[in-house]
Each structure stands twice: as structure tokens, then as C-alpha cells.
C-alpha positions in Angstrom: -60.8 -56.9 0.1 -57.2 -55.7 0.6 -59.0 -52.7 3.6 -59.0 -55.9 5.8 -56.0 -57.2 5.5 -53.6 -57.2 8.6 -50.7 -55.1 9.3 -47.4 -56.7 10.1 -45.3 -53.8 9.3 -46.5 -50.6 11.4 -45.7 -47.1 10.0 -43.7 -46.5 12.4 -41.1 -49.8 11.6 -37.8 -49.7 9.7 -36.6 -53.4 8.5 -33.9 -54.2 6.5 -33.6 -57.7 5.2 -34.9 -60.9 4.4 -39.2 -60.8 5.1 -41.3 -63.8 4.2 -45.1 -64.1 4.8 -47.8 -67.2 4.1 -51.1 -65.1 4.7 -52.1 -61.9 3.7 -50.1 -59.2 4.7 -50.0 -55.2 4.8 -46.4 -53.2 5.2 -47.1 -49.9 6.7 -43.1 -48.5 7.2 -40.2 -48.6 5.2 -38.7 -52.0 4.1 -35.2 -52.8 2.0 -34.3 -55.8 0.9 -36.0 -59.1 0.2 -39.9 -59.7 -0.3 -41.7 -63.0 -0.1 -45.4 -63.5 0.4 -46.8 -66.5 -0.6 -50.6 -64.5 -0.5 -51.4 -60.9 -0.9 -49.4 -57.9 -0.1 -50.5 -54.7 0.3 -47.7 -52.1 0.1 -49.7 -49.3 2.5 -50.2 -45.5 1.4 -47.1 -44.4 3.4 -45.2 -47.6 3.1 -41.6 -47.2 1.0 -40.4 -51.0 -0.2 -37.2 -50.8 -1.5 -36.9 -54.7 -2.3 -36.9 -57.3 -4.8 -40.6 -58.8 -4.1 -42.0 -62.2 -5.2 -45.5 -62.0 -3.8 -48.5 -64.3 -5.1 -50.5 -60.8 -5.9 -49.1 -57.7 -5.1 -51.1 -53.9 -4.1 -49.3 -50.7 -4.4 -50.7 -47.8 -2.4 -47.5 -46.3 -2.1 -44.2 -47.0 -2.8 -42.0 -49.9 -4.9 -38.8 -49.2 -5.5 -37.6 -53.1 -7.6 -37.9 -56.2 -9.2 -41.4 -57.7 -8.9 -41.3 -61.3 -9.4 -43.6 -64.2 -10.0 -47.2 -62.8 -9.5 -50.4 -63.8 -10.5 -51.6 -60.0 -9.9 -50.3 -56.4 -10.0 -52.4 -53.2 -9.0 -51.1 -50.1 -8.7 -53.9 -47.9 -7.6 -54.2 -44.2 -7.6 -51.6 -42.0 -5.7 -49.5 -45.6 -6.0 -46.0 -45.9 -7.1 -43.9 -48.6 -8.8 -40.4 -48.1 -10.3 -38.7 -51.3 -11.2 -39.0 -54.1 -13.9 -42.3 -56.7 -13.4 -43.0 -60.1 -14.0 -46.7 -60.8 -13.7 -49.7 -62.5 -15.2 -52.3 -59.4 -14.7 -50.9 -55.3 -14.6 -53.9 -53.1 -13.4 -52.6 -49.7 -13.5 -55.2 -47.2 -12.5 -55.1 -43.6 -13.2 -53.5 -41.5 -10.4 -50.6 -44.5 -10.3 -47.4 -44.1 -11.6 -45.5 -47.0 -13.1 -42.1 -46.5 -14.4 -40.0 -50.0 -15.5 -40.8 -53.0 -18.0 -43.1 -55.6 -18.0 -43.5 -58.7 -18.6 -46.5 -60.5 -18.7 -46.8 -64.6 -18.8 -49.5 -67.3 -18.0 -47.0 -68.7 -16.0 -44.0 -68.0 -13.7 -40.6 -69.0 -15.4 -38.5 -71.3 -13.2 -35.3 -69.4 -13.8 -36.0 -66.3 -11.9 -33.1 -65.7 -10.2 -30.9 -62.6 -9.3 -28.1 -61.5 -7.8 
């Protein structure tokens, strides 16, 4: 379960930047720029991402602020927030989360996701 999975970002961190991570990863502080997580990544209840992320599945207990690229798996659980457009295979939005953007939902990632 996502409780379990290891902080790299602390709460008390401010990064700004270019982040990639191969195993599965939970960001605790604030964070701008550029996601990658080849695994899980657990945005943290007082965690504020302001990034374009391409994670393999992706939890929101607090804040998103951008794109969300390539994932097999979105939850945004209660108290959770995501503004910003998403390209995903599954969208789990509980109730308690707020999700403002588009969607788009595929069986597989498109090779032309690019932005600038």
C-alpha cells in the first residue's frame, strides 16, 4: 500500500527542477518543475507539486498543480487536489478530492507526448 512507501522529499524540502525516481517514491514538501517516476508516487497530504509529472501510477493526497503524463493509474483521494489536464489509463476520483482539468483516458500511452 502507498502508507509504506518511502519518503525522498521531507516536508520540510523546497526543490525546484528536474526530479526522476525508479522505485516507489513519496514527496512530502513543495516541488516545481519536472516529475518522472518510473513506479509509484505518492504526492503527500502537505506536499504542493507544481510540475509536469509522467509517473507509472500517480496518488494525490495533496496538491497537483499540471500536466500529468503517461500513467497507468490516477487516485485522487479525499482532501486530494489536482488542477491540470491528465493523460491516464484509470481516473479514481474519490469524494472529498477535487479535480479540476481534462482528461484523457487511453489503453496506452501515445508516443508523441511532448511539451514545451
Amino acid at each position: 500500500m502507498w502508507e509504506d512507501v518511502r519518503v525522498s522529499l521531507g516536508d520540510d524540502a523546497e526543490v525546484s527542477g528536474k526530479l526522476s525516481f525508479v522505485s516507489p517514491t513519496r514527496v512530502e514538501g513543495k516541488l516545481k518543475g519536472e516529475v518522472r517516476a518510473s513506479d509509484l508516487l505518492v504526492v503527500g497530504p502537505q506536499a504542493v507539486v507544481q510540475a509536469t509529472v509522467r509517473a507509472a501510477k500517480l496518488v494525490v493526497l495533496g496538491e497537483v498543480r499540471g500536466e500529468v503524463l503517461g500513467a497507468s493509474r490516477i487516485e485522487v483521494c479525499a482532501g486530494g487536489k489536482l488542477f491540470g489536464d491528465v493523460e491516464t489509463q484509470s481516473l479514481v476520483i474519490q469524494e472529498g478530492a477535487t479535480f479540476e482539468g481534462r482528461s484523457r483516458m487511453s489503453g496506452q500511452s501515445p508516443a508523441a507526448a511532448s511539451t514545451s
